[in-house]
C-alpha positions as CSV (number, residue, x, y, z in Angstrom):
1,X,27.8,-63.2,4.9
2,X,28.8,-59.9,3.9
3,X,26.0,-57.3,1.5
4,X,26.9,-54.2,0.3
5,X,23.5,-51.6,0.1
6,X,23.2,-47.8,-0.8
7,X,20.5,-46.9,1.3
8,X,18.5,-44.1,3.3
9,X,17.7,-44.4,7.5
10,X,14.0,-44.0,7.7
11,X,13.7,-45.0,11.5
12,X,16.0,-45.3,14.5
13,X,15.4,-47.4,18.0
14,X,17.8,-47.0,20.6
15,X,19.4,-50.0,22.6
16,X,21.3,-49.3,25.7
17,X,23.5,-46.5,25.8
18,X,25.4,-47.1,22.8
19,X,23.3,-49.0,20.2
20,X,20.8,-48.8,18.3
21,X,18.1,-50.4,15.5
22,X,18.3,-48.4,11.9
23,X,15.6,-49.3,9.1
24,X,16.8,-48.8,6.0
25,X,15.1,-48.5,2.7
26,X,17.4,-50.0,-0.6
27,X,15.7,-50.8,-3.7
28,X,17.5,-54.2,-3.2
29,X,15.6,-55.7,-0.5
30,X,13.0,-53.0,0.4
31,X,13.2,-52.3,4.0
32,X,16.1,-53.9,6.0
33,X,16.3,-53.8,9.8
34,X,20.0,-53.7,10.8
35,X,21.7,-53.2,13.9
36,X,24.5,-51.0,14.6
37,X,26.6,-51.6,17.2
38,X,28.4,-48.5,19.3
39,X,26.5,-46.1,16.9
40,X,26.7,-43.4,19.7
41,X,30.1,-43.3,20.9
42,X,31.7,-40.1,19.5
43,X,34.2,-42.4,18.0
44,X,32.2,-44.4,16.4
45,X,33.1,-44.9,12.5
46,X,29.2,-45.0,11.9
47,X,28.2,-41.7,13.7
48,X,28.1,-39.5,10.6
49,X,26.8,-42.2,8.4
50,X,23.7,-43.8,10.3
51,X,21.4,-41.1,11.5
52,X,17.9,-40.6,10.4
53,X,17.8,-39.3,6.6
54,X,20.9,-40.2,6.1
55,X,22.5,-41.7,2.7
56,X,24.8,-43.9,2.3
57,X,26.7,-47.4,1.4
58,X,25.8,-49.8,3.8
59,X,27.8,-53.0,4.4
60,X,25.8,-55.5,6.2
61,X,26.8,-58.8,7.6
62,X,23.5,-61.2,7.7
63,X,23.5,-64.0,10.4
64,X,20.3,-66.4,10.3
65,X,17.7,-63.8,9.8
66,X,19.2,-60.6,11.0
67,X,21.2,-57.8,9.8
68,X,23.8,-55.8,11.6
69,X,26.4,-52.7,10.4
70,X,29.9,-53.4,9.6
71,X,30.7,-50.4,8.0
72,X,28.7,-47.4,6.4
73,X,29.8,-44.5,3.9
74,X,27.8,-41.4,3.6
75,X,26.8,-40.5,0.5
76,X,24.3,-37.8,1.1
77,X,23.2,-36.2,4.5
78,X,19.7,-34.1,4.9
79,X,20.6,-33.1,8.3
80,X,19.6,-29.2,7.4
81,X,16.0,-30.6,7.6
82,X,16.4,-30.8,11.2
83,X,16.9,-26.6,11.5
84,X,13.3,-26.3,10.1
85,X,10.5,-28.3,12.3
86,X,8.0,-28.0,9.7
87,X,10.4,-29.6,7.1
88,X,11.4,-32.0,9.7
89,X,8.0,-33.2,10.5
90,X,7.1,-33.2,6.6
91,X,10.3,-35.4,6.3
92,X,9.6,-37.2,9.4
93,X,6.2,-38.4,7.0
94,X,7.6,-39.2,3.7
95,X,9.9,-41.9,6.0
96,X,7.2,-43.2,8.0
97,X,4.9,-43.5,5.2
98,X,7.5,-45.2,3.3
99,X,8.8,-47.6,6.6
100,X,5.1,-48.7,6.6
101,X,4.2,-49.2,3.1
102,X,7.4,-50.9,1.6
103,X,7.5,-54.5,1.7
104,X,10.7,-56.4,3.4
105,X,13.0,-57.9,1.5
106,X,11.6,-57.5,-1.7
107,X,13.4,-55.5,-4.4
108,X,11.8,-51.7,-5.2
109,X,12.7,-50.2,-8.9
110,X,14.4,-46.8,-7.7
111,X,12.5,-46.0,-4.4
112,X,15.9,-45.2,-2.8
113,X,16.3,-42.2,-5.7
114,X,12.7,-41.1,-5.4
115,X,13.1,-41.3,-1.4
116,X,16.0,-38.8,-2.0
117,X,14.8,-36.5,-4.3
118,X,11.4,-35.9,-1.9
119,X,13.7,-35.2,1.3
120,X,16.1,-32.9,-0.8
121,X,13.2,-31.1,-2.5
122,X,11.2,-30.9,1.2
123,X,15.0,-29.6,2.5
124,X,15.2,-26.7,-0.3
125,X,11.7,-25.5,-0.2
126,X,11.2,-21.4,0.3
127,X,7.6,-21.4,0.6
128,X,4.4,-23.0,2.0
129,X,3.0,-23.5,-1.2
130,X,6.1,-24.9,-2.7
131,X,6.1,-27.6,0.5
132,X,2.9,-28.2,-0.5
133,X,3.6,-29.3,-4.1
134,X,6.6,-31.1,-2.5
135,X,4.1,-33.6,0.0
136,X,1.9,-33.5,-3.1
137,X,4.2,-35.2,-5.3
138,X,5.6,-37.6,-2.8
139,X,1.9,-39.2,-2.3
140,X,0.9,-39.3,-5.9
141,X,4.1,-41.0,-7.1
142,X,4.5,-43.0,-4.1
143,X,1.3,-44.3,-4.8
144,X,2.2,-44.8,-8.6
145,X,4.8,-46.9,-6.8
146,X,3.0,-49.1,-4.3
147,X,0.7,-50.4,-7.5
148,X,-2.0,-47.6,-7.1
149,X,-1.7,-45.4,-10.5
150,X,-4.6,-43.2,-10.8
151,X,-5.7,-43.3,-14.9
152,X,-5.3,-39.5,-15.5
153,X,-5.1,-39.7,-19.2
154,X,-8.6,-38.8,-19.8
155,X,-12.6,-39.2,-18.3
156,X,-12.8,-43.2,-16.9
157,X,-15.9,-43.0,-19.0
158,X,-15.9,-41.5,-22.0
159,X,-12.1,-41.2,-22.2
160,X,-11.9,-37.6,-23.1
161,X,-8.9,-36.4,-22.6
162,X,-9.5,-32.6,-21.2
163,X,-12.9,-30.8,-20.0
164,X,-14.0,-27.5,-18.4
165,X,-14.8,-29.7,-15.6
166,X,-12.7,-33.1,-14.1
167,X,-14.1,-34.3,-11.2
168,X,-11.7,-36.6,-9.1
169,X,-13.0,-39.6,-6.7
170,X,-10.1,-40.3,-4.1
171,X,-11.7,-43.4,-2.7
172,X,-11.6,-44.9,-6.1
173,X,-8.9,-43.2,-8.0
174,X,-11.7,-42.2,-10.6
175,X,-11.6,-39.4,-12.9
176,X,-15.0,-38.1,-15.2
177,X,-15.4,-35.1,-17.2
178,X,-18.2,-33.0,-16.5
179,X,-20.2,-34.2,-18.8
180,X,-20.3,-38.0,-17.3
181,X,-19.9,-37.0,-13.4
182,X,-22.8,-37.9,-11.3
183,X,-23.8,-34.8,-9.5
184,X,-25.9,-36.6,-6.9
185,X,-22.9,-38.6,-6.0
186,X,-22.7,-38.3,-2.7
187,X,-18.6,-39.7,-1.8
188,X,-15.9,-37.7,-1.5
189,X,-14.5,-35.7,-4.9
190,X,-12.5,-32.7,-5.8
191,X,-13.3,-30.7,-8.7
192,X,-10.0,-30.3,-10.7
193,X,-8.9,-26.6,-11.9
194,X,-7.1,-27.3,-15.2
195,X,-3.6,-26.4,-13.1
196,X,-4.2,-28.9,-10.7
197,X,-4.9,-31.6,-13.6
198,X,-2.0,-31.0,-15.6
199,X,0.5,-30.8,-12.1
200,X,-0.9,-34.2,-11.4
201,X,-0.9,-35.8,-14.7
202,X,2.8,-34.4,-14.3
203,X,3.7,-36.1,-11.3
204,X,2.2,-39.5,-12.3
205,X,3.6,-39.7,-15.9
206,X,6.8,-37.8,-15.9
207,X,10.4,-39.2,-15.2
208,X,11.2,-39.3,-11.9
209,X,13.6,-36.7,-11.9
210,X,10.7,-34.2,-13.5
211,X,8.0,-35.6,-11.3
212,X,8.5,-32.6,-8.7
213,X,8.6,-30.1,-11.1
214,X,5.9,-28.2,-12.2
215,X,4.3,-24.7,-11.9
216,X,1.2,-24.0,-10.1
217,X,-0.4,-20.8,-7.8
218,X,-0.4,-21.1,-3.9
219,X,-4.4,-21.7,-4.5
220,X,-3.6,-24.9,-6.8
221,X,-1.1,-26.0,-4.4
222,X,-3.9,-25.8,-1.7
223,X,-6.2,-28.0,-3.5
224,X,-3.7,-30.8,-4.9
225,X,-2.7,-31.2,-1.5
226,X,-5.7,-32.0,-0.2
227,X,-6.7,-34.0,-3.3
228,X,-3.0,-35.8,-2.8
229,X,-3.4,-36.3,0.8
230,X,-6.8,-38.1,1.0
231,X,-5.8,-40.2,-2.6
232,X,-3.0,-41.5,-0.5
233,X,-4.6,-42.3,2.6
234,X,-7.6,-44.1,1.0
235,X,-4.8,-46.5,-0.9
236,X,-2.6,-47.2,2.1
237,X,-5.4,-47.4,4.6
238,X,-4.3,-46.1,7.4
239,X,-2.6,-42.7,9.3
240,X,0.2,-41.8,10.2
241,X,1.4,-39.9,13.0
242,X,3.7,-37.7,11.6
243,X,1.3,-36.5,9.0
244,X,-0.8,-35.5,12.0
245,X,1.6,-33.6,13.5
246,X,2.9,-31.9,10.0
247,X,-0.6,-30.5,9.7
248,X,-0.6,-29.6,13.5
249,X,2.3,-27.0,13.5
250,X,2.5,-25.7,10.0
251,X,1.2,-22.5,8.7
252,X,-2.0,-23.5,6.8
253,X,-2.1,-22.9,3.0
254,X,-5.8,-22.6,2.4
255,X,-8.7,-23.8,4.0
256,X,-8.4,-28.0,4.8
């Protein structure tokens, strides 16, 4: 039986010489594990179609349980991440993260756009900071995605809206004004600058296509990641590798 997907590569296995394993994220059955066949021989009609990050129409053919290529159509390739190993390894993250955390065969509202909107804005980045906002963005709303929306509308408290003082719990996904914030709390928090509130209030609650856009200084950028970053982990529950390595060889934008 023949299924017709537009999809994104966000892992590769080799088998043999010519063949090899592809994951593939679609919004219509989450992750699907397909093989293609001859993938590696320069005359392959899948060479330019089935590497890592790349976007296309897949057609699969299903037998029993498993999945295998019969013909693929690229829609949209992010190879020039590959000339940039910072970008590469940030890339390298968002499709690790997202091969771990999406379920199988279940259908996902738009991930496939979001996926391709994080690995085009992580492709055209110019700066550090702007990279930053970029990995920022992708863990907030990712987490939006997976079922883990923070309530940033206002203190979890009180409910007001805006303070000189928001103090953000990542363990718990808790926000308080000043006014109702514990100070002898003793777990993890970030004290939000009014930039880094509205940026994230921005990424959570705007369309998807505005959710990457937003202005912020190199020292907000700093922050939200690291507010981001630990958010995301504490959802997921676990590492990943490629995170590891992101923060091992780029240039650091702040203090972690």
């Amino acid at each position: 039986m023949l299924f017709t997907y537009d999809g994104i590569v966000v892992g590769r296995r080799e088998i043999g010489e010519n063949s090899c394993f592809l994951d593939i994220l679609t919004d219509e059955q989450g992750i699907v594990e397909a093989t293609a066949h001859g993938v590696k021989k320069l005359n392959s009609s899948l060479l330019g179609s089935c590497g890592l990050f790349s976007y296309s129409t897949f057609c699969l053919n299903k037998t029993k349980e498993r999945y295998s290529v019969n013909s693929a159509k690229p829609k949209r390739s992010f190879h020039d991440l590959g000339s940039d190993i910072v970008k590469l390894s940030l890339g390298s993250y968002f499709a690790q993260a997202v091969k771990f955390c999406t379920p199988q065969e279940q259908e996902q509202d738009s991930l496939v756009r979001f996926f391709a909107i994080a690995l085009y804005e992580a492709e055209t980045a110019r700066t550090e900071a702007r990279l930053s906002c970029v990995k920022s963005a992708f863990e907030l709303r990712f987490s939006c995605m997976l079922g883990y929306r923070p309530d940033l509308r206002g203190c979890c408290n009180c409910g007001a809206p805006e303070h000189s003082e928001m103090f953000f719990l990542p363990d718990s996904g808790e926000l308080f004004c000043g006014d109702c914030f514990d100070r002898s709390y003793s777990g993890r928090y970030y004290a939000l600058t009014p930039e880094v509130f509205s940026a994230m209030q921005n990424i959570v609650y705007a369309p998807l296509n505005r959710a990457f856009r937003f202005a912020i200084s190199d020292g907000g950028a700093a922050l939200m990641e690291r507010v981001t970053e630990n958010y995301f982990l504490a959802r997921t529950e676990r590492t990943f590798t490629a995170l590891d390595y992101f923060k091992a060889i780029r240039q650091p934008l702040g203090n972690n």
